[in-house]
C-alpha positions in Angstrom: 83.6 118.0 74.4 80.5 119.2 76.9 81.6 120.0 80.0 80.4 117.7 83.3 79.2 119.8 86.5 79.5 118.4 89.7 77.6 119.9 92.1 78.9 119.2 96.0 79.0 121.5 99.1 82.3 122.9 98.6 86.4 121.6 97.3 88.1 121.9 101.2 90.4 119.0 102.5 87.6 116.0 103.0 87.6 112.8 101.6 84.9 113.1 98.9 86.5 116.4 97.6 89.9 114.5 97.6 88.2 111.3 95.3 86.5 113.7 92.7 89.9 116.0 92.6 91.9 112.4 92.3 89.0 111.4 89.1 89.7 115.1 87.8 93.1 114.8 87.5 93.4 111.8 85.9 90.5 111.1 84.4 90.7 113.9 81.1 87.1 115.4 81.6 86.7 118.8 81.8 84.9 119.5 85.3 83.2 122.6 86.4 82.3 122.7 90.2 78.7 124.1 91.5 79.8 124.8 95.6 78.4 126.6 98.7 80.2 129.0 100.7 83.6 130.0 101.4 86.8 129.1 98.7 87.7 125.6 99.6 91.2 124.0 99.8 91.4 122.2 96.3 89.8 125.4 94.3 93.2 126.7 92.9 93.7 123.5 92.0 90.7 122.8 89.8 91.1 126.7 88.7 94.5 125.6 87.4 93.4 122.7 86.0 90.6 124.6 83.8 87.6 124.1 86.1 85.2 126.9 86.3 83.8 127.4 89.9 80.3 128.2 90.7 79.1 129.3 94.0 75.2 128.7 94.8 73.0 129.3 97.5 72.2 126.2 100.0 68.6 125.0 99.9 68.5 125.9 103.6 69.4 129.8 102.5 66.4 129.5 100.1 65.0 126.5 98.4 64.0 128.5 95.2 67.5 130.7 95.2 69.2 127.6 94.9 66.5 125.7 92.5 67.2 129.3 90.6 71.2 129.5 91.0 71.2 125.8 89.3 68.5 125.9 86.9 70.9 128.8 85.8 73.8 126.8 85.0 71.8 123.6 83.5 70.7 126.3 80.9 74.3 127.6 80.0 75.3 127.6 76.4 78.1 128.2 74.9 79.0 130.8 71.7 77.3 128.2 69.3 74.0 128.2 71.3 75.0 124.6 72.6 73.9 123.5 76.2 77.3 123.9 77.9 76.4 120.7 80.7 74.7 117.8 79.5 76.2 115.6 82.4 76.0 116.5 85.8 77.2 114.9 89.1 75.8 115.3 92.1 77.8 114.3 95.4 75.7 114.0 98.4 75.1 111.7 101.4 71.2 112.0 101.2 68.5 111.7 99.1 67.2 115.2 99.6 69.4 116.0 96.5 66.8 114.8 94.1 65.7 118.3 93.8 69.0 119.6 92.0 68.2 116.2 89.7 64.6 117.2 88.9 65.9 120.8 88.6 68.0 119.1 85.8 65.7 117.0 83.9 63.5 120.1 83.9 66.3 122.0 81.6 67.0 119.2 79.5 70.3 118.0 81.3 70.6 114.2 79.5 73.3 112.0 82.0 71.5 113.0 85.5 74.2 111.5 87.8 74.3 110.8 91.8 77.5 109.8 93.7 77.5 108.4 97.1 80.1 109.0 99.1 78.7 108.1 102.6 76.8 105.0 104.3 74.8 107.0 106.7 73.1 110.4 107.0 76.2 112.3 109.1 74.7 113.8 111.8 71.0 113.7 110.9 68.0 113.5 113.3 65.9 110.8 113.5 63.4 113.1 111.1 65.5 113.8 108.5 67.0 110.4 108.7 63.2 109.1 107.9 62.5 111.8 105.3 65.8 110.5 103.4 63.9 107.1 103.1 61.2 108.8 102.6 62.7 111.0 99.2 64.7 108.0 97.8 62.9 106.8 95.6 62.7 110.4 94.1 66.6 109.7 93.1 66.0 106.5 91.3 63.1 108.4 89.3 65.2 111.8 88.4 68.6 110.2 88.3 69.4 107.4 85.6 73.4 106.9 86.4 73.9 105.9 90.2 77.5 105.7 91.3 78.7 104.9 94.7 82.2 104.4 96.1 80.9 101.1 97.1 77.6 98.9 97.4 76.8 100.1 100.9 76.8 103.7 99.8 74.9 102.8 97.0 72.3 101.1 99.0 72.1 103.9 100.5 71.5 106.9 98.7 69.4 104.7 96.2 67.9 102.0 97.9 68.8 98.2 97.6 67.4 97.3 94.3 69.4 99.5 92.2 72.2 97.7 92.7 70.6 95.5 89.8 70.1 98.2 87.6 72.6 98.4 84.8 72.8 102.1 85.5 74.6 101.5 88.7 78.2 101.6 89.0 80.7 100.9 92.3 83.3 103.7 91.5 86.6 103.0 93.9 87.9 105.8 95.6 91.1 105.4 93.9 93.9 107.4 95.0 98.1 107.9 92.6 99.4 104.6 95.1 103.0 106.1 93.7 102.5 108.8 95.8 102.1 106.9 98.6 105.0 104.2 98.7 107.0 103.9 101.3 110.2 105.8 100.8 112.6 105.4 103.8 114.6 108.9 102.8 111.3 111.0 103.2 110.5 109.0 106.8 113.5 109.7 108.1 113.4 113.7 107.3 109.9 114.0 107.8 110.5 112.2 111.3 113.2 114.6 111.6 111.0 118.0 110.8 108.5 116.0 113.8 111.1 116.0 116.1 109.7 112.1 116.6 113.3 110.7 116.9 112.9 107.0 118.1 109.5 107.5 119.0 106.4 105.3 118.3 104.4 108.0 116.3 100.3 106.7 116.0 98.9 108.8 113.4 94.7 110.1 112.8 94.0 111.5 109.9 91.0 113.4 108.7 88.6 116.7 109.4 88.3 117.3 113.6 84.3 116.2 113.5 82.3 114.0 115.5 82.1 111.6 113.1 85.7 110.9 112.8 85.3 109.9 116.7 88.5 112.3 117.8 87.4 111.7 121.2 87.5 108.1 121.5 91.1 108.2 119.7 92.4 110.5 122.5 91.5 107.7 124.8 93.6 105.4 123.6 96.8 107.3 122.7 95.9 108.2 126.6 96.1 104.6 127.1 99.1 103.8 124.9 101.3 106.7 126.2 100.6 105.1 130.2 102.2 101.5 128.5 104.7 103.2 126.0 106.9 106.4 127.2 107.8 106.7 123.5 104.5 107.0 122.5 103.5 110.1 120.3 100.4 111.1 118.7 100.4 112.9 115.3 96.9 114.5 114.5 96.2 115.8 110.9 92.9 118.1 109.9 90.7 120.7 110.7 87.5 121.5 111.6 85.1 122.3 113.9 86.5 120.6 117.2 90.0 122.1 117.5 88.8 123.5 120.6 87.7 120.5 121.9 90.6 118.2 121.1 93.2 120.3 122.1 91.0 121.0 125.4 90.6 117.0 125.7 94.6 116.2 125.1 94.7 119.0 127.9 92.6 117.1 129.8 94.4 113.2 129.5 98.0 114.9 130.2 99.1 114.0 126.7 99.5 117.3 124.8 103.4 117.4 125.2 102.6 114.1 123.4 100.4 115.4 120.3 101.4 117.2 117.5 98.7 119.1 116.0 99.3 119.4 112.0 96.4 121.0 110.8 96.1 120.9 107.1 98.7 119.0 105.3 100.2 119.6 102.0 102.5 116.9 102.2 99.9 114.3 103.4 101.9 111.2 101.8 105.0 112.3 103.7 103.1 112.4 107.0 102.2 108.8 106.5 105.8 107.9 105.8 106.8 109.2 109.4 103.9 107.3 111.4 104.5 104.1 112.6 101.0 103.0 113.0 97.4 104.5 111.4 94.2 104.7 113.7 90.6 105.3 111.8 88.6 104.9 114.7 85.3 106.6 112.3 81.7 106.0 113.7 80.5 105.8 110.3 82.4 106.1 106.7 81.2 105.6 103.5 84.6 104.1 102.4 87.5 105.8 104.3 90.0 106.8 101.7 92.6 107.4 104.7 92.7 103.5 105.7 93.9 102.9 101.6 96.3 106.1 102.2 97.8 104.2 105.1 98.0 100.7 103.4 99.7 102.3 100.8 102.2 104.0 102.7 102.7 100.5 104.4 101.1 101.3 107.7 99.8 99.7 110.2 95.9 100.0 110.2 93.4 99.9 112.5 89.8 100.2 111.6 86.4 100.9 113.4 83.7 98.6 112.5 82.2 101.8 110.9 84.6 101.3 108.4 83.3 99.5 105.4 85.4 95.9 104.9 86.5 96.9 102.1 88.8 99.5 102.8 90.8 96.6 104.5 92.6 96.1 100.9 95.9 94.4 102.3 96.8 92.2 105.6 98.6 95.8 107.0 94.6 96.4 107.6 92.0 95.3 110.8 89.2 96.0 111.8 87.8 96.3 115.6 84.7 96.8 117.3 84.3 100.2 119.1 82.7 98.4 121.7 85.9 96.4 122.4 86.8 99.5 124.4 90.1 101.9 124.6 92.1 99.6 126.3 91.8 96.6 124.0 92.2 99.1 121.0 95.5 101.0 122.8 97.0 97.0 123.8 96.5 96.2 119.6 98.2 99.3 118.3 101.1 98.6 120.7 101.5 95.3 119.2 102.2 97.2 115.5 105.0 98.5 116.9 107.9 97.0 115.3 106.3 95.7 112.5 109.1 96.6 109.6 107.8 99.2 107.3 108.4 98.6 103.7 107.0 99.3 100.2 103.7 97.7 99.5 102.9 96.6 95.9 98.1 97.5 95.9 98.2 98.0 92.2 95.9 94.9 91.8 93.7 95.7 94.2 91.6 98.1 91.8 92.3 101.4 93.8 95.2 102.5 91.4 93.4 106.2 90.2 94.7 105.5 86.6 92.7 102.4 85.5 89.8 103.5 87.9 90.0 106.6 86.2 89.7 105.1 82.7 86.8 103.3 83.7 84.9 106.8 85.2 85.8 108.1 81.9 84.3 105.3 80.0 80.9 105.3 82.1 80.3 109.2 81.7 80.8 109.4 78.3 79.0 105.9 77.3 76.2 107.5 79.4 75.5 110.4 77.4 75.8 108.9 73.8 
């Protein structure tokens, strides 16, 4: 079987790396994985799992370095002469990632994939923001398999009227929901390890960026903690604002409060010891956390930048930002109490194993 390459910026702890690790695990491909910098969190992983790892310069180190590096590997062959990739995958939340498509059709790659991941251009000025309009169509053109973790993402990255093309596909970011069922023996020791005793523990999840609106979630565990003594704030992820959030918990008197994780091995048994799941995201292009949550049987409360559908049981709600900290911190207190107990999702289509079998299905129909 030809390998498929999937080309994103690197394997760390985010929620696109998480989906394509979840679709590699379960779905029987063989993956390889073209990255940028620095080893990544999930790269032993995908090692041990038979993925080969290839690190390429970023178009901003050298547009024709990295047109070079991945020409490179769309021309692999193996001992027979055979092209080693004749699918590849590119992850990306912009459309300036046509050029590692054309760089494909140019060596004869056949399945010429894009995945959305994102809604929104994260972080992006106004220019670039207009010059990913601008290139879009350039996708359509030297793609011909568009997948998105949901319409909204596909609209984006593609443009509206692909989401009538056959070639387009809504793949769920499915996550193992047995891993994720409540289990009251792990709360209890995990709760124990926390030191959370009877406390009300409200739980953020996900990398310390502005994005993930840390900021605004300090606020109202500030808020929350002034109405609830018992309050506790339980912050998972890393990044490049650990600085900042420690300095702001400093700041709001609540750092005696917080406990700082970091990165998580055991992310399903951090769930189990929250008692309530804030995803207060200015922009996500599904928000695998919120399903994490609901699968745990959390309490969930969602930022309109949230898409609707990550909302998959009645655990889930979503409020405006705009509704302010106070509102938000007044609507997490009223989770607390709610019983926690095990919540049955496998019909909701986010169970990895049958949305696995029908990424496999897709990629391999696609290059016959």
């Amino acid at each position: 079987m030809e390998r498929v390459l999937i080309v994103l910026p690197n394997l760390d702890q985010g929620g696109t790396e998480m989906a394509v690790m979840n679709y590699f695990r379960v779905s029987g491909l063989p993956f390889d994985f073209a990255v940028h910098g620095a080893a990544g969190y999930y790269e032993a992983e995908a090692e041990s799992l038979g993925a080969r790892i290839f690190r390429v310069p970023t178009r901003s180190q050298g547009l024709w370095k990295n047109i070079r590096a991945m020409r490179d590997l769309y021309r692999k062959r193996d001992s027979y002469g055979k092209h080693i990739y004749k699918t590849v995958i590119v992850c990306t939340e912009h459309s300036f990632a046509f050029i590692e498509l054309l760089t494909a059709k140019m060596c004869g790659v056949r399945v010429r994939a894009a995945w959305s991941h994102f809604s929104d251009y994260q972080g992006a000025s106004r220019l670039k923001r207009r010059l990913h309009f601008i290139t879009r169509p350039l996708m359509r053109l030297f793609g011909n398999l568009f997948l998105a973790c949901t319409k909204d993402a596909g609209k984006w990255l593609f443009g509206r009227s692909v989401l009538r093309d056959r070639r387009f596909h809504v793949i769920n970011n499915a996550i193992d929901l047995d891993r994720f069922k409540y289990n009251p023996a792990v709360r209890a020791a995990m709760r124990d390890k926390l030191g959370l005793g009877g406390k009300f523990a409200v739980g953020i999840v996900g990398r310390l960026a502005p994005v993930k609106n840390h900021a605004f979630a300090l606020e109202v565990f500030a808020q929350i903690s002034e109405k609830d003594d018992t309050a506790a704030f339980v912050i998972i992820g890393v990044g490049e604002l650990e600085d900042e959030i420690t300095a702001n918990a400093a700041r709001l008197g609540i750092t005696d409060k917080t406990r700082f994780i970091g990165m998580a091995g055991d992310l399903p048994g951090y769930y189990q010891a929250m008692d309530a799941l804030i995803v207060p995201s200015l922009h996500e292009g599904f928000g695998i956390v919120a399903l994490e949550g609901q699968a745990a049987g959390l309490p969930t409360l969602l930022s309109e930048g949230v898409p609707l559908a990550a909302a998959v049981c009645n655990l889930a709600r979503h409020m405006n930002l705009s509704e302010g900290t106070e509102a938000w911190a007044d609507v997490i207190l009223t989770m607390k109490g709610i019983e926690r107990k095990e919540i049955d999702l496998t019909a909701s289509g986010f169970h990895i194993t049958e949305a696995a079998s029908k990424f496999r299905k897709i990629i391999l129909e696609a290059g016959q």
